[in-house]
N, C-alpha and C positions, 0 to 999 in steps of 0.2 A: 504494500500500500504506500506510495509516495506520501511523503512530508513535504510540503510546500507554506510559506510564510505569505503573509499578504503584499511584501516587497517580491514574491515571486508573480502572485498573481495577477501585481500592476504593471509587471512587463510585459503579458500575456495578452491580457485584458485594456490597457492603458489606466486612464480616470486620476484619480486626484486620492490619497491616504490620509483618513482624519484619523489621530490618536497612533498605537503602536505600530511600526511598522513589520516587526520581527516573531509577530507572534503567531506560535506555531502551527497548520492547520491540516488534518488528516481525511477527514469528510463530510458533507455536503447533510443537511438535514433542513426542516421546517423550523420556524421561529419557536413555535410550540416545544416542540422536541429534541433541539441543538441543544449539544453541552459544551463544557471546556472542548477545543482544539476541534471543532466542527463549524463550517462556515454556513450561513442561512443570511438570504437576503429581504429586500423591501423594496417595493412597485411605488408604493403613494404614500403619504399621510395619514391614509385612511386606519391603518397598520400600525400606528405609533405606539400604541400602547403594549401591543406583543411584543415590539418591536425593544423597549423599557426592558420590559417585563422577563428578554429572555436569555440564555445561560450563555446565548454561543459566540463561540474563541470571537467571531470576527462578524460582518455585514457587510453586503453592497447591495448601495442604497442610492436613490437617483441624486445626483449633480445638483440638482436646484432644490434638494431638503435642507430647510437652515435650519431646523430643529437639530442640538445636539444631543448625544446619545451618548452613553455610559462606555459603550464599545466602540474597541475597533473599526473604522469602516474605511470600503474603496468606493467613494464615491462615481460611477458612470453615466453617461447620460440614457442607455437603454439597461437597466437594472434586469431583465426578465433576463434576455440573452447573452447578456456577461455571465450571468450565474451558470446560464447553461452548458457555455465553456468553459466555468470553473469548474462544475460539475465532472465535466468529459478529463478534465486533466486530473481532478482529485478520485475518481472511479475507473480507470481505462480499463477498456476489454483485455480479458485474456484473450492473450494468442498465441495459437499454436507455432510450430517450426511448418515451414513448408515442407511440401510434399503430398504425395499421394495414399492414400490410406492403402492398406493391402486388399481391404474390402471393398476398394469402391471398383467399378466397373467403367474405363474407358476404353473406350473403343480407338483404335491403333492409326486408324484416321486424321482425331482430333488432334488440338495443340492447346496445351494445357504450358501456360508460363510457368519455368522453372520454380516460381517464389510464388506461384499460387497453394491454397493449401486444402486439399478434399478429405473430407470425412469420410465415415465407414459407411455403404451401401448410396453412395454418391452411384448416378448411373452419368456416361456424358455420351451423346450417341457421336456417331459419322460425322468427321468435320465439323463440329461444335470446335466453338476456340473459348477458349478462358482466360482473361488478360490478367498479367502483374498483379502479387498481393492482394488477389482476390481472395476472397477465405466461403465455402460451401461447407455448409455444416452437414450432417448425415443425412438421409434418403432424400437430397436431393436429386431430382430429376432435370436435364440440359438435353432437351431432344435434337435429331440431325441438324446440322446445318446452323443450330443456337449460336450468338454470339455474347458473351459477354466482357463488359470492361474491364478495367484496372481499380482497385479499392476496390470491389466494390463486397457485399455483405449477403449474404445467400443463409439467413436463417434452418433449421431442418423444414424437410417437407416439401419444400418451393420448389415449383415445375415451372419451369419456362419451353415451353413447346417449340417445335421442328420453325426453323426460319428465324425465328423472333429475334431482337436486337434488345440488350440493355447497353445503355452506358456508362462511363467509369464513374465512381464512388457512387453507384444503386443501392438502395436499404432493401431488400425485402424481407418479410417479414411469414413466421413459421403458415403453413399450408396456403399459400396465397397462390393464385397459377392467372403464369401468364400466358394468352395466346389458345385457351380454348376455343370451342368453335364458338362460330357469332350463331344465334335464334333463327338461322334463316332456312327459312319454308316455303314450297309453293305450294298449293291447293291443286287435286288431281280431283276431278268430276267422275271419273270412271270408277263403275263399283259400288257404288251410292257418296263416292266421296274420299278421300282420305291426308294426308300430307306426304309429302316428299321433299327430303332432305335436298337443300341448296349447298353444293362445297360451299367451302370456307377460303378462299387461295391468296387473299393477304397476309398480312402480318401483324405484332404486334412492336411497336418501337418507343420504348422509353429512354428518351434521351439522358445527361448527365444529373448528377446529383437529383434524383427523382427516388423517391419512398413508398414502400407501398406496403398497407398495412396487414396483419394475421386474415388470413381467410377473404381477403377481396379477389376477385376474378375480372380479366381484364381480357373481353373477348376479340379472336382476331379478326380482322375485315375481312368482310365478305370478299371484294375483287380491292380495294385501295386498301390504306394499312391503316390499324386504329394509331395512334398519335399521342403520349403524354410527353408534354414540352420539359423543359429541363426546370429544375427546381421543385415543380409540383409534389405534394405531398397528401398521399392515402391514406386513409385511416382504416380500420377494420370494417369487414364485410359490407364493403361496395361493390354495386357490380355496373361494370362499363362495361356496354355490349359496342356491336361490331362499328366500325369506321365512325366511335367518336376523336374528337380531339379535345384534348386536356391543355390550357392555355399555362404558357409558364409563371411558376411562383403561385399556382392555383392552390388553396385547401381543402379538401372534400370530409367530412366526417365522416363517422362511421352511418353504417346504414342506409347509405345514399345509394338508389337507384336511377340509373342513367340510359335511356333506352337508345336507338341504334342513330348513327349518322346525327346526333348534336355536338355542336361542336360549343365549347365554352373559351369564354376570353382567359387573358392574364391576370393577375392578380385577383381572382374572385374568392370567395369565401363561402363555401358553401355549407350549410348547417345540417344537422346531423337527420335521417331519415326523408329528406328533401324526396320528390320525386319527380324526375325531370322527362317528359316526352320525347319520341323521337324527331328528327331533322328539325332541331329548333336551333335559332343562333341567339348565344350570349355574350353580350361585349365585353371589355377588360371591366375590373375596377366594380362586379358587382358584387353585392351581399346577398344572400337568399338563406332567408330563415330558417331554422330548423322548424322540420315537418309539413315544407310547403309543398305545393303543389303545381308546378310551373306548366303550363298549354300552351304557351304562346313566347314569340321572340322576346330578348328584354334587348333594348335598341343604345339605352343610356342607361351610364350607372347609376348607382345609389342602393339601396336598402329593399329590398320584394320581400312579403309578408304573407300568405295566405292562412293562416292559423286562426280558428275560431279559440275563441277562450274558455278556459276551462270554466263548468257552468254545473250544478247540482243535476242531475239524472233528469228527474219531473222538469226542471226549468228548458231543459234540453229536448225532452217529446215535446213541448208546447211548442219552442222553436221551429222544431224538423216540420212539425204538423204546417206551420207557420208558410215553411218554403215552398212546402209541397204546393201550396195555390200562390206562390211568388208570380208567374206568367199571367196567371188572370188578373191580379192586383196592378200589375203594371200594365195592360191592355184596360182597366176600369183609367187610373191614371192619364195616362196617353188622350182617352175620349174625353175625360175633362179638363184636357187642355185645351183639346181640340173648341170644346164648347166655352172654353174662358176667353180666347182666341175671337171668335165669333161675336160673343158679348162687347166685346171691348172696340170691336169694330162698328158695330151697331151706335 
């Protein structure tokens, strides 16, 4: 476990040292929880009193708090994301020595970089490549033709399918698979009716520093390739079906379903069990609530909402009851407009 002081952590970090600069810190905890020689930080104001109140060796705290504090601090101007690289440098992964397990299963094809390192029942098929300090943790799966980056992080379980592309320093995250087939069906009339399987013959391509979270499925394109732009970050059990595009620097929560050919801007935020239709476009820079319901383009950014509020049971039948004659209420509406109209002319 490294030892690092809070003179290490403002070379790292930059920002400004109120109080000790030498005191000693081993790791990372909540203001709640931290004790001697564990670092915990502070977002606002809001927080002061924890903040008083708590045990730990040191704090980083925003730039513009004039309120002084009992402890140590590195003061930063983005407090959230300092921590999180204090975090990374006070916790770092283990890691292994490269090499290939004895267990795992490469095919004589591929080209696995000397400094990559595969765990036991790793499969990598025909011509799959594995770049530099890649690390695959056990059962995963890298089908034909797969390429993967440099850095990059291959949780157990993760399936990246035949073609697919990741880019260097990729997260993925245990049972997540990329490059399933996309939902695509045609309808057959013969026989009283049935479906038929549409190939799949794009791909999937996440470009650089892209995350993708336990259990999300990132389906491949039908005939063009599905698309998550570099920075983008997945959280658990999403699913992108076939030739969407993920804009870069996007966040998607968990639960988010995404149906075929929408494409989303950059920097969007999207909230948690959102449900988005397919061939719709969404521009950079929007927000979309968690548990909405999106139908249609969003043209400009800002803030989309569709969440009714949460409401007592009985308050809620009277509602539903409510909408069900919504269409007539607003055709009664309309006609006396029509007849206000009329009066006023008269």
């Amino acid at each position: 476990m490294p030892v690092l002081t809070l003179a290490d952590l403002q070379a790292h970090l930059g920002g400004q040292i109120r109080g000790e600069a030498h005191v000693r810190l081993t790791a990372a905890a909540s203001l709640e929880q931290a004790g001697p020689g564990q670092l915990s930080f502070l977002v606002s104001a809001r927080h002061l009193d924890k903040a008083r109140a708590s045990r730990a060796g040191a704090l980083i705290v925003p730039a513009n708090l004039d309120e002084a504090l009992p402890l140590p601090c590195l003061a930063v101007d983005n407090p959230h994301a300092a921590f999180a690289r204090a975090v990374a440098l006070l916790h770092p992964e283990p890691v292994p020595a490269p090499g290939i397990h004895p267990a795992a299963v490469v095919d004589p094809s591929a080209r696995v970089d000397a400094t990559a390192r595969l765990g036991p029942g790793v499969v990598v098929g025909a011509e799959a490549e594995i770049g530099a300090d890649t690390l695959v943790h056990p059962g995963c799966v890298i089908g034909p033709g797969a390429r993967i980056g440099r850095h990059c992080l291959l949780h157990p379980r993760v399936v990246v399918q035949h073609g697919c592309r990741v880019g260097d320093r990729v997260i993925l995250h245990p049972g997540c698979v990329i490059g399933g087939d996309g939902f695509g069906l045609a309808w057959e009339k013969d026989d009283g009716g049935h479906w038929s399987k549409v190939p799949q013959v794009g791909r999937v391509i996440l470009e650089d520093d892209v995350e993708v979270g336990a259990n999300t499925t990132i389906d491949r394109g039908a005939l063009d390739d599905t698309v998550v732009e570099q920075g983008a970050k997945l959280d658990n059990l999403i699913q992108i079906a076939h030739n969407c595009r993920i804009g870069r620097h996007t966040a998607i929560a968990a639960c988010v379903g995404i149906a075929g050919s929408t494409r989303i801007g950059a920097w969007c935020q999207i909230g948690g069990a959102a449900m988005i239709i397919g061939h719709l476009d969404i521009c950079d820079r929007v927000t979309v609530s968690a548990g909405t319901f999106v139908a249609k383009d969003i043209r400009e950014p800002g803030t989309y909402t569709s969440v009714q509020p949460l409401m007592r049971h009985e308050d809620w039948l009277r509602n539903a009851a409510h909408l069900r004659h919504l269409d007539r209420l607003a055709a009664r509406v309309r006609a006396l407009e029509k007849s206000s109209d009329k009066d006023e002319e008269r």
